[in-house]
N, C-alpha and C positions, 0 to 999 in steps of 0.2 A: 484096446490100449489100456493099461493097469499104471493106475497113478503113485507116485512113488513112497510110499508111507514115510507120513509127517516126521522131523524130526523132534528130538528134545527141546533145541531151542527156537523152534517155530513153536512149540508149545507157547513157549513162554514170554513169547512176544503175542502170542496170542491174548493170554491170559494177563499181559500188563495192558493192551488194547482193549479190552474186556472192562478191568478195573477203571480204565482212564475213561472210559464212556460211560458207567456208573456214576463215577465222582463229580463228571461233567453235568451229568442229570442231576445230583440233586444239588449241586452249586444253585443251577439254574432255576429249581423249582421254590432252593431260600431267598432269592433274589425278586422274583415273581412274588414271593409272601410277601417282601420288604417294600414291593412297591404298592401292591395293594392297601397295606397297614398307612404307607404313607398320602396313598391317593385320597383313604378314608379321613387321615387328619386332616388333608388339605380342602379335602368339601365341607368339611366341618368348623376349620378356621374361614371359611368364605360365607357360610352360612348365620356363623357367630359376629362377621365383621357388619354383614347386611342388617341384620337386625338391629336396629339401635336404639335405646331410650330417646323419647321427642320429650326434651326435657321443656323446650318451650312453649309447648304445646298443656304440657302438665301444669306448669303456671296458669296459663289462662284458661286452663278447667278448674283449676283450684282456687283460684279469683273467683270465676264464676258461680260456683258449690258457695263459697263461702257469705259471698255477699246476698246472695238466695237463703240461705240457714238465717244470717245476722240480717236480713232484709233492710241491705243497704241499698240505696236506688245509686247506681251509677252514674256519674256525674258529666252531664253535658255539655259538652266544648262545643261551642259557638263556632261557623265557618268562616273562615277567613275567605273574606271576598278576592277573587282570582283575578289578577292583572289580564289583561288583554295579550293577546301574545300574537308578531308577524304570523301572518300562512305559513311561511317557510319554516319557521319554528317547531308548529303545528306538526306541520310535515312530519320532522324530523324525530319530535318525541313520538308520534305515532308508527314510524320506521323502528324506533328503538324500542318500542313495545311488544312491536311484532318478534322482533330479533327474539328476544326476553323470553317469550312464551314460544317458540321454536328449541331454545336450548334446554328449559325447563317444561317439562313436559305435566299434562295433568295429574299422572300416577305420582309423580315427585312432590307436585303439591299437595295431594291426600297425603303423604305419608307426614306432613306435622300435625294433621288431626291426632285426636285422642278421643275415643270413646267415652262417654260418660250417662250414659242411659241403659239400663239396663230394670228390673224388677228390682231387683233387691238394691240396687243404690237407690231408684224413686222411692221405697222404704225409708231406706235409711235416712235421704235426706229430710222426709217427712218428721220421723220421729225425733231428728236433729230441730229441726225448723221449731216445732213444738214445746223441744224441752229451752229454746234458746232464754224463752219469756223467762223461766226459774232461774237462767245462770244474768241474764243482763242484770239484777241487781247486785250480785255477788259479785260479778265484773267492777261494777262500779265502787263498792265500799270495799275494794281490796280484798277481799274473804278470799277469794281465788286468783290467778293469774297462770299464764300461759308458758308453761318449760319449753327450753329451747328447744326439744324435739315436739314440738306441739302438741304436749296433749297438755291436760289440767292437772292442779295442784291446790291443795287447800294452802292457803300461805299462813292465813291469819285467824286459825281455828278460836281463838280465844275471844272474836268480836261475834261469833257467835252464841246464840242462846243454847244454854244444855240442851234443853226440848229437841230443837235442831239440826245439832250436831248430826248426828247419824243420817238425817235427811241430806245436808250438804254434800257429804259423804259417797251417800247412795249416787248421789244426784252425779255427783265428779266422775265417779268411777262410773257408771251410765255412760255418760258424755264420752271418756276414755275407750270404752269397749266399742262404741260405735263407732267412733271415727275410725279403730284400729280395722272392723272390720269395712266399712269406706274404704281403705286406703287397699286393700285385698280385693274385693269385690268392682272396681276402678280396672284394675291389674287383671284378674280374670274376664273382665269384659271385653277386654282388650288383646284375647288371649293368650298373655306372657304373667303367669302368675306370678314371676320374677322379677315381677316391677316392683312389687308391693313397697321393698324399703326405699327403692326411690322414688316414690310416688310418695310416701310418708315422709321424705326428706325433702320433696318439694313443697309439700303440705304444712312443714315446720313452720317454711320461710315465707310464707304466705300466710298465716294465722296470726302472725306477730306484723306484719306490714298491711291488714285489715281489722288488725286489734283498735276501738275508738280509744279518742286523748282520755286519759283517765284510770285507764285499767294497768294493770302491772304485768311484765314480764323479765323471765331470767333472759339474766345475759352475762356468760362468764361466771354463773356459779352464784352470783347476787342479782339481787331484784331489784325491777327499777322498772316506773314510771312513766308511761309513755303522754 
C-alpha cells in the first residue's frame, strides 16, 4: 500500500508546527534562566538577612578592650539580698525558665558572643595598654581629646614644649593607627571583615562613655569637657 504524497499545505502546517515547538523551547529554557538568576538572589538575600552585626555584643567587647588598655577595675555592685519567695512561686519562675531555654536555644545564645582574642589583637592590645602611660597625662592637661569617631587629636598643641611637639604627635598618630588596625583585626577574627566600620562605630561610642572626668571630647564639631 503506497502512501499518498504530502501535500503543499500539509507542508506547511508542518513547518508552523516545527517553528511553534522551537519558540516553545527556548521560551522555556529563558524562563528556566530567570528562575535560576532569581533562586540565586533569593539564597543570597537569606544568607545576607542571617548574618547580622551583634551590635551588643560589640559594646561589651569594647567595654571590655578598653577598660583593660585604660586599666580601669570595674566597679562592683553589691547583691541585693533576695526576699524569700512561696514554693509555688519557686515553682513557677523555675517552669518559666525552662519554657525560656526550650524556645531559645544554645546556638541562639552563642550568636551575641563576639570574638575578641586572637594574636594579633593580644598584640595590639598590649602595645595599646603600654603606650596608655604617655597619653594619661595628655588626657589630663587637654593636649589631646577624643574625636567623635574615636580616634585622637592633638587639640591644644600650643601647651606643648617645642622639644615635644613631634613626640606628641608621633605618639597620637601611633595610638590612631592601632586602634584603626584593632577595629579590623576584631572584624577579621570574627570572620566578616565587613564589620570593621561597625565595630569602629561602636568603638566611638564606647571611648567617649570610658573617657575619665577631666579629659575633653568632640561633640558636634566643638570640644567639651567631660
Amino acid at each position: 500500500m503506497k502512501l499518498a504524497p504530502s501535500t503543499a499545505g500539509e507542508e506547511v502546517i508542518s513547518c508552523a508546527f516545527l517553528n511553534y515547538c522551537v519558540a516553545s523551547v527556548n521560551k522555556l529554557e529563558t524562563v528556566m534562566r530567570k528562575i535560576s538568576v532569581l533562586s540565586a538572589l533569593l539564597l543570597t538575600a537569606c544568607v545576607t538577612i542571617n548574618i547580622y552585626f551583634p551590635a551588643a555584643a560589640a559594646e561589651k567587647a569594647a567595654d571590655e578592650i578598653i577598660k583593660d588598655i585604660q586599666d580601669v577595675a570595674p566597679q562592683q555592685v553589691e547583691p541585693k539580698p533576695k526576699a524569700s519567695l512561696p514554693d509555688w512561686q519557686l515553682s513557677m519562675y523555675q517552669l518559666l525558665d525552662t519554657a525560656i531555654n526550650a524556645v531559645v536555644s544554645p546556638a541562639q545564645a552563642d550568636e551575641a558572643d563576639l570574638a575578641i582574642d586572637s594574636p594579633e589583637i593580644r598584640q595590639l592590645r598590649a602595645t595599646m595598654t603600654s603606650r596608655f602611660a604617655g597619653l594619661q597625662p595628655l588626657y589630663a592637661a587637654g593636649i589631646i581629646g577624643i574625636q567623635a569617631d574615636g580616634l585622637l587629636a592633638v587639640r591644644d598643641v600650643e601647651s606643648v614644649a617645642l622639644k615635644d611637639r613631634n613626640q606628641v604627635t608621633k605618639r597620637v598618630a601611633a595610638e590612631n593607627a592601632d586602634r584603626q588596625s584593632l577595629y579590623q583585626a576584631i572584624a577579621n577574627a570574627n570572620g566578616h571583615p565587613e564589620w570593621a566600620v561597625q565595630i569602629k562605630s561602636t568603638f566611638a561610642g564606647r571611648w567617649l562613655s570610658n573617657a575619665q572626668p577631666g579629659w575633653w571630647y568632640q561633640s558636634s564639631g566643638s570640644w567639651k569637657q567631660k
